[in-house]
C-alpha positions, 0 to 999 in steps of 0.5 A: 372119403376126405380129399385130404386124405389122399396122396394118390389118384390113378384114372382109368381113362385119364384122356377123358374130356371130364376125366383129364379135368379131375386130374388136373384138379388133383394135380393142383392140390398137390396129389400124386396122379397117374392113369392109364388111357387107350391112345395118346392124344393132346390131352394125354400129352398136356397132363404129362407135361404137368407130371402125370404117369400115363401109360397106353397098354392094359397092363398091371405091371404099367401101374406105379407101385406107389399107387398099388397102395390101398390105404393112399389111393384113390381109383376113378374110372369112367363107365366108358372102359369096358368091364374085361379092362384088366387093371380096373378087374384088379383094382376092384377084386383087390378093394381099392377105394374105386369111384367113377368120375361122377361121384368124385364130382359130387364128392368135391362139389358137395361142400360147394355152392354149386351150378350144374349144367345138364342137356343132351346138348348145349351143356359143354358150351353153356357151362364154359360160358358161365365158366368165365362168367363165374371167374368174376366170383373166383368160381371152380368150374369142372367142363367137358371140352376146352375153353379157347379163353383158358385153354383148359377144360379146368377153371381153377379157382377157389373152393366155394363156388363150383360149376360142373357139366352134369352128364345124363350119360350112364345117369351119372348127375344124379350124384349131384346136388347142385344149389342152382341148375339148368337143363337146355335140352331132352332128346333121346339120346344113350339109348344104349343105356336107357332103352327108351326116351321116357327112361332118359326124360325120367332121369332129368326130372329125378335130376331136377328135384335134386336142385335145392334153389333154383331151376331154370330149363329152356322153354318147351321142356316138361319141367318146373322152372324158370324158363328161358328163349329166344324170341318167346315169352319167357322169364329170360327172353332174348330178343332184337336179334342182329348180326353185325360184322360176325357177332350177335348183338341182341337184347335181354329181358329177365324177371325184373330187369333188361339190358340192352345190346349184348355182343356175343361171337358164336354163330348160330342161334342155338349158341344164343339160347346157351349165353342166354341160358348161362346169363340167367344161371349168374344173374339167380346167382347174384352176377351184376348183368354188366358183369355178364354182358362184358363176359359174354361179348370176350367169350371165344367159345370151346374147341370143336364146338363150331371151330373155325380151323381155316377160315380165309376169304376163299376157303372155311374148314369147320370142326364140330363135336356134333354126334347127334341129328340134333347137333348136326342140324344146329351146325347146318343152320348155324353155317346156313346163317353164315354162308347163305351162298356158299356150297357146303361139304359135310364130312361125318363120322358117326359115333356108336352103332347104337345110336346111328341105329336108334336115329338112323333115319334122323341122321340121314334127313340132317346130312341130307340138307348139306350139298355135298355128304362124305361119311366115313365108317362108324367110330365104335368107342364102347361097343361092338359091332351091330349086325347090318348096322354100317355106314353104308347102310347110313349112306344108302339113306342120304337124300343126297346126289353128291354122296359117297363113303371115304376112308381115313386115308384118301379122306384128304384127296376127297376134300380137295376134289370138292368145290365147296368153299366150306367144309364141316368135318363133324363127329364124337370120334378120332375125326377130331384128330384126323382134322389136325392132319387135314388142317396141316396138309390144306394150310400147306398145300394151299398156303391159306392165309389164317 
């Protein structure tokens, strides 16, 4: 299909983080875009500021009729919406051209040169880093979160370089086949989708070899590349790590070069293997690594991947994306590094029910680290229920005296009966949302000094 050729995109699921990124890309280039999504949210309320029809109930009638036409419209949905979704079943049973996001993705990147970030974690912040690295270079990069530099999840640029975030999920980034591509990491996770781990670790290397220049993975990883760390031997290597006033300041090692003293302002040193890893992705690509080192010390990060939504003297409120044991640890290091004395309240949401069952035991050691643990019930997007997969059942397993369920409504009155000076509020579900509120009502209770 010719993206010329079109004159109207309807999303299902529009409010995606990697769906609403098309469409704002779609609305640039002029295109008559429309979308249905389950409930509003900031995202929704941003694409209608740009002109974007959306509606919230699951229903034909809502539909445009303009974009009933077959022949000027184009359908892209997420593998997110359910198979009853009544107006993605009248969509295919009336053959629309219907794509899902990722092949949409490969469709635009295809006439690119592209660079895809790919990992179970770390992908969504490595990608905004070369993001603005590659603006250098007038790149288009396509994220899946927002980017606190642009405050967009879409960097609009030309349409000769191009970077995406590569989704393992549902084996979307195999419609890719990017010029140069990173993978930061490989643990199980979506085994709702894969089963077992060896099917997810197959999936990568079938990515890999859809890489046509250059590859490049973290250390440690079963696969050919160039390899990066932190700390090791390495092709990249960071290394004199320093923490100086809130910021790194370290220094870098590549295949025939280094440079010194590089400032970079996310905590955690986890983020400092995703600079690393999104230097050595520009400099494959030809990025002078000045060009990087001034890009990487303006770089402010990527909302709910570690945000500080208070941060005062007296008090830290926290908001983290993290839905994974291996996230959730990242955090806890990341605030242990930070507030080596502070007592620390973790509020966690968990996200699917797979997934809290398939890593039951893992979740359970990670919030046990924290001093204080409030969890609230499982967020199930997709699916439906498990039978005796339940919070609770979560909760009984935190090694954890300071331990107990909350619920959305007294969630608040729970955070202010703590001493804890940082709070972490963590999770893939509607606690993103839920932390604006909070954020309101401690500000104004408070009268905490931003």
């Amino acid at each position: 299909m010719n993206i010329s050729s079109i004159h109207n995109v309807f999303f299902v699921g529009i409010g995606g983080i990697g769906m609403s990124a098309i469409a704002r890309y779609f609305v640039a280039l002029g295109k008559n875009v429309a979308g249905y999504d389950k409930t509003p949210s900031p995202i929704t309320n941003d694409l209608s500021d740009l002109g974007v029809q959306i509606h919230f109930d699951d229903d034909i009638k809502n539909i445009p009729i303009s974009f009933l036409d077959i022949e000027k419209t184009l359908v892209i949905f997420t593998p997110a919406i359910p198979k009853n979704h009544s107006e993605l079943i009248y969509f295919k049973e009336n053959n629309f051209n219907l794509l899902k996001r990722a092949q949409v993705l490969g469709m635009i990147s295809k006439n690119t040169f592209c660079l895809a970030v790919a990992g179970t974690h770390g992908k969504t912040t490595t990608s905004a880093i070369l993001g603005h690295i590659m603006t250098k270079v007038n790149a288009t990069s396509f994220l899946g979160g927002i980017s606190e530099n642009y405050n967009s999840n879409l960097l609009l640029g030309e349409d000769k370089v191009c970077v995406v975030e590569a989704d393992e999920f549902d084996r979307s980034f195999l419609q890719l086949h990017p010029n140069i591509a990173c993978i930061t990491s490989m643990d199980a996770d979506h085994l709702d989708i894969y089963k077992e781990a060896a099917a997810l670790q197959e999936s990568f290397v079938a990515f890999s070899q859809q890489v046509s220049e250059t590859l490049i993975v973290a250390k440690g990883l079963p696969l050919k590349g160039l390899t990066y760390a932190v700390n090791e031997d390495a092709d990249y290597r960071a290394f004199n790590l320093k923490i100086d006033s809130g910021k790194y300041i370290f220094d870098v090692k590549t295949p025939v070069s280094e440079i010194k003293n590089i400032e970079f302002h996310l905590p955690g040193k986890h983020n400092v293997m995703n600079a690393l890893a999104a230097l050595a992705m520009a400099d494959v690509y030809g990025i002078s690594l000045e060009e990087i080192k001034e890009s990487l010390s303006t770089f402010k990060g990527v909302q709910r991947r570690f945000t500080y939504k208070i941060k005062t003297n007296d008090f830290v409120l926290i908001d983290d994306y993290a839905h994974h044991p291996t996230e959730i640890a990242a955090v806890q290091n990341a605030i242990r590094e930070m507030y080596p004395n502070e007592k620390v309240l973790v509020v966690f949401q968990p996200h699917l029910f797979s997934r809290t069952r398939d890593f039951i035991d893992d979740f359970a050691n990670e919030l046990s680290k924290f001093d204080e643990v409030l969890l609230l019930d499982i967020y199930p997007a997709r699916e439906l229920p498990i039978p005796g997969v339940d919070a609770n059942w979560l909760l009984s397993k935190i090694n954890n005296s300071s331990k107990k369920m909350t619920q959305k409504s007294t969630l608040l009155q729970d955070i202010e009966k703590s001493s804890a000076k940082v709070v972490a509020m963590l999770g893939a579900g509607d606690i993103g949302v839920m932390i604006t509120e909070i954020t309101s009502q401690l500000l104004k209770k408070n009268k905490y000094e931003i």
